[in-house]
N, C-alpha and C positions, 0 to 999 in steps of 0.2 A: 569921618573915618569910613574907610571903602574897606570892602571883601571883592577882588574881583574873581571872577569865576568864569568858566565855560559856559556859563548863563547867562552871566549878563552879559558877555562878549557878545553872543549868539542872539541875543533879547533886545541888547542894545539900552540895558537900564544900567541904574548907579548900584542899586543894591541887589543879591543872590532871594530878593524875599518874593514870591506870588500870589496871590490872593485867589484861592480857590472858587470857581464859579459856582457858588451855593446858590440853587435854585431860590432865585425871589430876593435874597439874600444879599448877594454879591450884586446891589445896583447901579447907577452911573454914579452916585455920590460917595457911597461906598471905592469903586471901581477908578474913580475921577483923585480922588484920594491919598490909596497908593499908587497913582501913576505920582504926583505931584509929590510925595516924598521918596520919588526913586527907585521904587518898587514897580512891580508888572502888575497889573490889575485885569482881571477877566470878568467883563460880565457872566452873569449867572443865566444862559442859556435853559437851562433846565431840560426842562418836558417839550417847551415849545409854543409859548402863548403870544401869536403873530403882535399882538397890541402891544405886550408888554416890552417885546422885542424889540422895535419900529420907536418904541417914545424912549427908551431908555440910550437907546444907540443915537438918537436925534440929541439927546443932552450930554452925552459920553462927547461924542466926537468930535464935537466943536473945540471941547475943552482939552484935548491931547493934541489936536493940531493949533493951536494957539501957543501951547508949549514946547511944539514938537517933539512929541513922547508916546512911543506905540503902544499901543491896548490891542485885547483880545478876548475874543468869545467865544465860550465854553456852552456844550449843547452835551446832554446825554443819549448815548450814540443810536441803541434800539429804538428810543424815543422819534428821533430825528428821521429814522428812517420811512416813518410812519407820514416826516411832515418835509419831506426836502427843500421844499423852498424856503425854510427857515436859514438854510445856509448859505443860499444866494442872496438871501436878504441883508445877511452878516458880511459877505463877501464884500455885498457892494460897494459896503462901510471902509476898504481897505484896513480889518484889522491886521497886525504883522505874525498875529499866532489865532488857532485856533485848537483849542483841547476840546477829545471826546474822550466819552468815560463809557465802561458799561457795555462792551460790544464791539462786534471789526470794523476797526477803521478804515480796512479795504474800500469800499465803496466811494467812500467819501473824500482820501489822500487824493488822487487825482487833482481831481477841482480844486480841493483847499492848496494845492502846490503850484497850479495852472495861475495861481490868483496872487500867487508868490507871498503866500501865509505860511510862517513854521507849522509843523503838525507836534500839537503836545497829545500824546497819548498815557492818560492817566491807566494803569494795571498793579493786579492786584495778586501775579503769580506769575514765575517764570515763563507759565505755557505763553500766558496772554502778551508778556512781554516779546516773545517771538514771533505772536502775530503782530503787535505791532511794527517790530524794526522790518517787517516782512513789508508791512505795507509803508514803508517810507516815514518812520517815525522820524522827527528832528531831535525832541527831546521827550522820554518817560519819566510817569509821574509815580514813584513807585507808593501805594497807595498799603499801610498798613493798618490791622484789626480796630489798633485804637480811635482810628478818625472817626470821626460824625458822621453819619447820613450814611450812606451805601458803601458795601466795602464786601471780604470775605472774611478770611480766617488767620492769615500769617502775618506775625509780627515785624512792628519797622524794623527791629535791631538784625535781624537774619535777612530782611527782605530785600532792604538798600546795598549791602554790599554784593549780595547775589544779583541784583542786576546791575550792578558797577560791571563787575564782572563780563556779564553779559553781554551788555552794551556795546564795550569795548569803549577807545580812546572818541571815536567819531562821536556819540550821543551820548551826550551827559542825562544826568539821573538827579531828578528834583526829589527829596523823601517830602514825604508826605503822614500825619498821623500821627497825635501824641506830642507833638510840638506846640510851645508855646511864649516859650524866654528865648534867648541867647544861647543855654545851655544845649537848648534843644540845636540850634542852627550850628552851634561849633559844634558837638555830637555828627549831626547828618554830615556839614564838613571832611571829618574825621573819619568816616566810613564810606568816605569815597564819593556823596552825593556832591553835586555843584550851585545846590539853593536849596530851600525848602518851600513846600507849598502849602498855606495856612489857611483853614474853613474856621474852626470853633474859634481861638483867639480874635481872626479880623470878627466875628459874629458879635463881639461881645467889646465893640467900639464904637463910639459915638455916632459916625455916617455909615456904619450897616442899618440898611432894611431890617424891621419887626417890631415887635411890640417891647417895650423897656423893660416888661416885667418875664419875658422870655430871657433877656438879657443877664439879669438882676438874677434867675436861678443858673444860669452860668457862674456866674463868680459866686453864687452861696454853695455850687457844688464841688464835692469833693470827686476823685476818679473813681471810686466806685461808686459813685451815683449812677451810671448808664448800664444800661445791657444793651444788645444786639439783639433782636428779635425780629419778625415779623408783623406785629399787634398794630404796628400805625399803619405800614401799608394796605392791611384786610380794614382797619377801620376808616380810611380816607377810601379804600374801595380804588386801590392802585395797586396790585401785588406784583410783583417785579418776578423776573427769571430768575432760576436756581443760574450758581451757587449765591444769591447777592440778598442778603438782607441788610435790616437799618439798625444802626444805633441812636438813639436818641436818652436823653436823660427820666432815670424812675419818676412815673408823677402815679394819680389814683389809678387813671384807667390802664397803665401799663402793668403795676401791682395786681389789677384785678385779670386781668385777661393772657399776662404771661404763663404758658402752658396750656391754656386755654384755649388754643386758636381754634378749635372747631366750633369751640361753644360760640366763641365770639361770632365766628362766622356764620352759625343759626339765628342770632342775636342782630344780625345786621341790618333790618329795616328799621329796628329802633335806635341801634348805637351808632351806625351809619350820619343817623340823619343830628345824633348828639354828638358827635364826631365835628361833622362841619358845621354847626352852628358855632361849638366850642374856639375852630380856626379863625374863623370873622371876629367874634369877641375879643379873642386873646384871653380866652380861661383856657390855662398852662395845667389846670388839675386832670385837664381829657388832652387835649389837643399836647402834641409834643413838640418838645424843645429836640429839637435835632441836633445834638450836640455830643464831641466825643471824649474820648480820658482825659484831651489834657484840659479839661474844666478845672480839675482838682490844682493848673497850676495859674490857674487866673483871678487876679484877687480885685480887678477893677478896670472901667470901662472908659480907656484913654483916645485920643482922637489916633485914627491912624498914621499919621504922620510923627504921631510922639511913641506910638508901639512901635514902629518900623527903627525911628532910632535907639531907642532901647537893647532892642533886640540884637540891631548892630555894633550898638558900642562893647555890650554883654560877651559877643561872640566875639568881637576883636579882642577885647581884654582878657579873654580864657585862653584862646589862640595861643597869644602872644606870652602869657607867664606860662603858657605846657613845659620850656624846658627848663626853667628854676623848678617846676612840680615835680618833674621827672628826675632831675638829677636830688632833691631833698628827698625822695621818695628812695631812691636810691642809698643814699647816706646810711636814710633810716632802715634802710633793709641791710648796708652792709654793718652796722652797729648791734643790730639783732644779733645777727649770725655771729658777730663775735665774741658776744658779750655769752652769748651758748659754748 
């Protein structure tokens, strides 16, 4: 069963579904994964770790061109600009897209376009949205409160139609945040978007990067398990630009330190250094699970090649019954009024 879209036309995949470049996260195998059931897969660029880059892209790309199936690599954009030849090194890879998040993609459209790579620019607010169609966006990733990991404040259900809108017919609009079934992908559908882009759900599948029991408190949490805070970036000793904080899932040391951030921040040569020992171990009671609301809608930790078709057959069969819904809904609203 297909959904085609102005995405995948444009993508050149089977299905409207993206795998969001989760720092560390989002790796070749992960990445290797939903290419192979149809999906766009982006490595998880991150911050910019030249080794991790260079082995992950050396096992990614053998295996899409074996297929003949485009991939792409996702860098956080302020980050990048600190290390640029992270993206010549990705270029060299010929991926067929490349998403920054987090900052203007000015600088960097150029060359990513010179290299004949779409430019996904993932935003998180109309303003940023205009920088990016400004700087040559192909496609935006419109990035709502509830996702995982870095984001700002406005919600998917206002935010996707507003840059539909925006966009206009030429650049389609991936949503992004709060997605996790079918429901989610025919919803984004439905308000205009042309795919959706998934972090917490692909995180919480067999071939994502991390530790199993990072995993395992995804599917035990509900959606209000997470808050949006600051407390992991000051405790990893990474603090990001205003407006952008993280959400990640309640564990001890976020309880302990939410509101707290001065304190913590006095506190830092000791909780600093129990911070990172915590991430090496995978003790999930300090170290965070970066994950966002739609935890509450994931009940178990499938390969991704079996979440991808799920997801599609979910959203074609809601699609498709909308106008027996609509016209019973109908009925039943004209039976009310009559029976008044």
């Amino acid at each position: 069963m297909q959904l085609q879209t102005a995405v995948t036309r444009l993508l050149d995949i089977e299905h409207p579904v993206l795998l969001a470049p989760m720092d560390l996260v989002a790796d070749a195998p992960l990445a290797a994964a939903v290419i192979r059931a149809g999906g766009y897969g982006f490595l998880g660029g991150g911050y910019g770790e030249e080794g991790w880059l260079l082995r992950e892209l050396a096992a990614l790309v053998p295996a899409a061109r074996k297929t003949h199936c485009p991939f792409g690599v996702g860098f956080i954009t302020w980050s990048l600009a600190r290390q640029p030849r992270l993206l010549e090194i990705a270029l060299e890879q010929g991926p067929s897209a490349v998403w920054l998040s987090f900052g203007d993609p000015a600088p960097f459209a150029p060359r990513i376009k010179a290299a004949g790579a779409k430019l996904v620019c993932q935003v998180q607010t109309e303003a940023m949205a205009r920088q990016a169609l400004d700087a040559g966006a192909d496609i935006l990733v419109a990035q709502g409160a509830e996702a995982g990991g870095h984001g700002v404040s406005r919600g998917s259900l206002a935010l996707v139609p507003a840059l539909v809108d925006l966009a206009g017919p030429d650049v389609p609009v991936v949503a992004a945040g709060g997605i996790a079934d079918g429901r989610g992908l025919a919803a984004a559908l439905m308000l205009g978007a042309s795919g959706v882009a998934l972090g917490t759900r692909f995180y919480a599948t067999v071939e994502a990067a991390g530790f199993d029991a990072a995993k395992r408190r995804i599917v035990e949490a509900s959606g209000d398990d997470s808050l949006r805070s600051v407390v992991f970036d000051i405790s990893r000793r990474n603090v990001w630009p205003a407006p952008f904080t993280g959400r990640c899932l309640y564990n001890e040391h976020l309880r302990r330190w939410a509101g707290r951030e001065l304190d913590l921040m006095r506190a830092l040569g000791t909780e600093g250094e129990r911070y990172a020992a915590a991430r090496v171990s995978g003790d999930f009671d300090t170290a965070a699970v970066i994950a966002g609301e739609a935890s509450g809608l994931i009940h178990d930790v499938p390969r991704a090649g079996e979440l991808i078709r799920r997801l599609v057959e979910e959203a074609a069969g809601l699609l498709s019954a909308a106008p027996g819904f609509l016209a019973e809904n109908s009925r039943q609203s004209l039976a009310s009024m009559e029976a008044k």
